[in-house]
N, C-alpha and C positions, 0 to 999 in steps of 0.2 A: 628688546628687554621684555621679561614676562613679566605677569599682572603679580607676582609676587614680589620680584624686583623693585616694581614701580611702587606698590604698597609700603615696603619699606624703606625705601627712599623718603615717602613721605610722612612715614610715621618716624623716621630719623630727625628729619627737615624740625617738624612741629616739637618732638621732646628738647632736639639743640636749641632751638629759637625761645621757647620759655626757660629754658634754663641759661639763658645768655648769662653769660658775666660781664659787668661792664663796673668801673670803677670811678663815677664822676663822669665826665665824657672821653677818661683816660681809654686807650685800648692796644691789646698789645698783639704784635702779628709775630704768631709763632712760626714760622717762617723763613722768618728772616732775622740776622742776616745769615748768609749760607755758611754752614761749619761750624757754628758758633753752639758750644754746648753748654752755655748757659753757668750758672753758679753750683748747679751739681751734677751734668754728663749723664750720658745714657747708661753707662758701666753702673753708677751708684743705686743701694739699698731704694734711697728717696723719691727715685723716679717708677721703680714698681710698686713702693707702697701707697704712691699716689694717683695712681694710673686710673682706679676705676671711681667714676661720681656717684653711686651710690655708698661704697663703703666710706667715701671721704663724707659723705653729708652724714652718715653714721655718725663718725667719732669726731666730728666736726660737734655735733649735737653734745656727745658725752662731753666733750672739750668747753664747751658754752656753762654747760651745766659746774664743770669742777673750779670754772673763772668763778660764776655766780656766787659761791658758795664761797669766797674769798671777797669780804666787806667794803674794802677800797676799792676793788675792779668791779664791785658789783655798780656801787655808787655811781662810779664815771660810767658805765656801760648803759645803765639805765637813768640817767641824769643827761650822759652828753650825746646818746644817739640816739639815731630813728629806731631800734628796736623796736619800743612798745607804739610806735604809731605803723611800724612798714616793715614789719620783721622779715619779709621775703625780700624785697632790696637790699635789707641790711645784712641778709646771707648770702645773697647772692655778689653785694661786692667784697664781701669776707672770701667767698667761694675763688673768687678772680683774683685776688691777693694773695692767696694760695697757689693758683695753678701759676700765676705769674711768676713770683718768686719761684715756685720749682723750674717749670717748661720753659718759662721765656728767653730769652739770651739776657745775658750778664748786662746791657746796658738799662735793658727794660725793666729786668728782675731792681736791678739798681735805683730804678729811677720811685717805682714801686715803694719800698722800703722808707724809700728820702723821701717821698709825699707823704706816708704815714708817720715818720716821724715827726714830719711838720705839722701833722695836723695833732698828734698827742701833744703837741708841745701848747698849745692855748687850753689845754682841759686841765682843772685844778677844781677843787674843790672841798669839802668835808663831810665824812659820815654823818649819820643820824645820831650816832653817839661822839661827835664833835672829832673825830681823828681827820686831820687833814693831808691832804692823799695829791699828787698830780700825776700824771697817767705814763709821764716818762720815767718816773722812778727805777732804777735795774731791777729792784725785787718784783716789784708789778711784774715789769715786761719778762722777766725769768719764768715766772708763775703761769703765764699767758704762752708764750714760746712753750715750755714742758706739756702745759695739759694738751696744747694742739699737735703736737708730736706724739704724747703717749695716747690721745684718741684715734687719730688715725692712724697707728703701729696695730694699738689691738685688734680694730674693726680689719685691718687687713688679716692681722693675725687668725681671727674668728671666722673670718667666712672667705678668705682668698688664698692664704697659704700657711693652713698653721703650722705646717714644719718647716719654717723659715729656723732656721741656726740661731742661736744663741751670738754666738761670734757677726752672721748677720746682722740683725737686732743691736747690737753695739755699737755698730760700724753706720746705722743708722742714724744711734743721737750723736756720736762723732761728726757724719755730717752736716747735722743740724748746727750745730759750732758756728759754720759757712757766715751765718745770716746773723750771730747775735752782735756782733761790735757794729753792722749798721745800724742796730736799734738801741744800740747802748747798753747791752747784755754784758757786765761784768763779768757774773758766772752761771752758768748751765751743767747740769748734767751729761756725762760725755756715755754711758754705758746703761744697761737697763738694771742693774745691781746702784748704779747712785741715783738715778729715778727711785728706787722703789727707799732709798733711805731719804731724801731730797720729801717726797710723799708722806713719810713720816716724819719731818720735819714741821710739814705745814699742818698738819692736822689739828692743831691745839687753834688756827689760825681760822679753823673753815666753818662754816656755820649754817642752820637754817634761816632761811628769811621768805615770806610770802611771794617776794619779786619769782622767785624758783618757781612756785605756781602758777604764776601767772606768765612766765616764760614757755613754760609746760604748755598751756592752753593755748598758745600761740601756734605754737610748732604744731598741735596736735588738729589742730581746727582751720589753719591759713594756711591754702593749697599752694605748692609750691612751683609745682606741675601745671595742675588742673583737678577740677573737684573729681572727676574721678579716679583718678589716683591717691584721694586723700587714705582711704585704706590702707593702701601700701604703704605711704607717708606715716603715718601712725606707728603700724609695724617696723617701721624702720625706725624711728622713735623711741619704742619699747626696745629696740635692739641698742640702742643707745643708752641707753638706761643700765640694762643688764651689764655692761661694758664696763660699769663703774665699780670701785673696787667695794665692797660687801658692808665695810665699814663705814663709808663715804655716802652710798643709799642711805644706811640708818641715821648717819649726822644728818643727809638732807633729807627725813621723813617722807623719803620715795618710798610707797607699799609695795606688796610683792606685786599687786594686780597690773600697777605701772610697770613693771618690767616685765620684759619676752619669756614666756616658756620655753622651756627648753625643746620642748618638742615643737614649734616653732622656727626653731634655727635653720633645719635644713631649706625650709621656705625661705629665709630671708637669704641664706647661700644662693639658691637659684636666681631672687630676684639681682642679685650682684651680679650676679653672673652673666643673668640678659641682660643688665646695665651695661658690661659691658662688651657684651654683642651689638650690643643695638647703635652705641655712639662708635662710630667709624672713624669720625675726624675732628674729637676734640681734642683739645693741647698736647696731651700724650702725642697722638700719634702725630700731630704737626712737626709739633719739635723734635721727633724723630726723622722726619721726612727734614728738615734742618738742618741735621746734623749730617746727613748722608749717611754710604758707608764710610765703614770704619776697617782698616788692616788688621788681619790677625798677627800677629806677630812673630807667629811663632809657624806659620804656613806660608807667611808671605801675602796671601790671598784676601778681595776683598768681601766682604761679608756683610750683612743688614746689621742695623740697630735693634731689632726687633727679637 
């Protein structure tokens, strides 16, 4: 093995290792069991849009931001967790709740869901302006489901495949569907035309509040990585930001200086990009190695997932 091999191997090792996801001492082995492709398959829109960890911490970020900005979720958000005391564990098992439901096999993915709903089910409470709120609500959980779908569609869209299909893109909140009757999703958005009316629905609903700053200086200041990478973090931050639709900035008194230049973007493409070159063996490629091949159907022949 050359001294470059070895180099990256260990500079692999230390970015996986901080960026573990772990959910409680839950964990989930993408792996196993053999064949099993999970609640949405290597075929589907869901599993390339969420392939790479940086543009998911992208619109993971916008996704956070477009909750906040919604009075009831903001409350139970910053009322019933560790955010403002441990915001990097509390994305990082956000982050592992994500790749699980996507990557893992249908039992795991399952089980996942069914401990999250258990644990929204003791959160209740009331605004500051006395509305009372509990976290299982459908509209909450719709509100929450959309923004985390339309953050991490964009961020892929912006820096991984903008010429992803319309028809694509559809087929995408389509499969989002998959997951909402485990959490008690009445109704969701199935296409990116009832997203963007769905969007406008909520808007009279979304609002500034100081929590947003001070979420802000969390994300922008608490290394997630490692302090030297906080730069990057940042950057990647302001790319989150930019993400949000024009109207939604100005509701949440985002300045321009907070979001990415445009002439910046190609930077934040590259660093996706070595994101990911550089993670070799996270969930993606697990759960692909998982599922094995798969038969073409139409050659007879057997072929990769990849």
């Amino acid at each position: 093995m050359s001294f470059l091999d070895l180099a990256f191997n260990r500079l692999e090792k230390i970015v996986t290792r901080r960026t573990e996801l772990s959910y409680g001492t839950q964990r989930t082995n993408y792996l196993e069991p053999a064949g099993d492709p999970g609640i949405f398959g290597p075929d589907s829109v869901t599993w390339r849009v969420l392939s790479n960890p940086a543009s998911v911490f992208i619109g993971g970020i916008t996704a956070v931001l477009l909750e906040l900005a919604e009075p009831s979720i903001r409350s139970g958000v910053w009322d019933h967790t560790n955010f403002r005391t441990d915001p990097v564990e509390r994305m990082r098992r956000t982050g592992f709740a994500a790749m699980a439901i996507t990557y893992g096999s249908r039992r795991d993915a399952e089980a996942v869901m069914a401990r999250i709903r258990l644990v929204h089910e003791s959160i209740t409470g009331v605004t500051p302006d006395g509305r009372p709120y509990r976290a299982n609500d459908p509209e909450l959980l719709a509100w929450v489901h959309v923004t985390a779908g339309y953050g991490f569609l964009q961020a892929y869209l912006r820096y991984l495949e903008p010429a992803l299909s319309l028809a694509d893109q559809d087929r995408y909140y389509t499969e989002s569907l998959k997951v909402c009757r485990y959490y008690g999703i009445e109704w969701a958005p199935s296409s990116v035309s009832e997203v963007e009316r769905y969007f406008e629905q909520m808007r009279p609903r979304l609002e500034y509040h100081e929590i947003l700053e001070e979420f802000l200086k969390l994300v922008l200041n608490v290394p997630v990585v490692s302090g030297a990478a906080l730069p990057v973090q940042r950057m990647l931050v302001q790319a989150a930001i930019d993400l949000l639709p024009s109207w939604t900035r100005e509701t949440l008194r985002l300045e321009k200086g907070q979001s990415l230049r445009v002439a910046s973007r190609p930077l934040v493409r590259t660093t996706v990009a070595l994101a990911g070159w550089l993670i070799r063996n996270g969930p993606p490629q697990q759960a692909r190695r998982r599922v094995g091949p798969r038969v073409d159907t139409k050659t007879n022949r057997e072929g990769t997932t990849s």
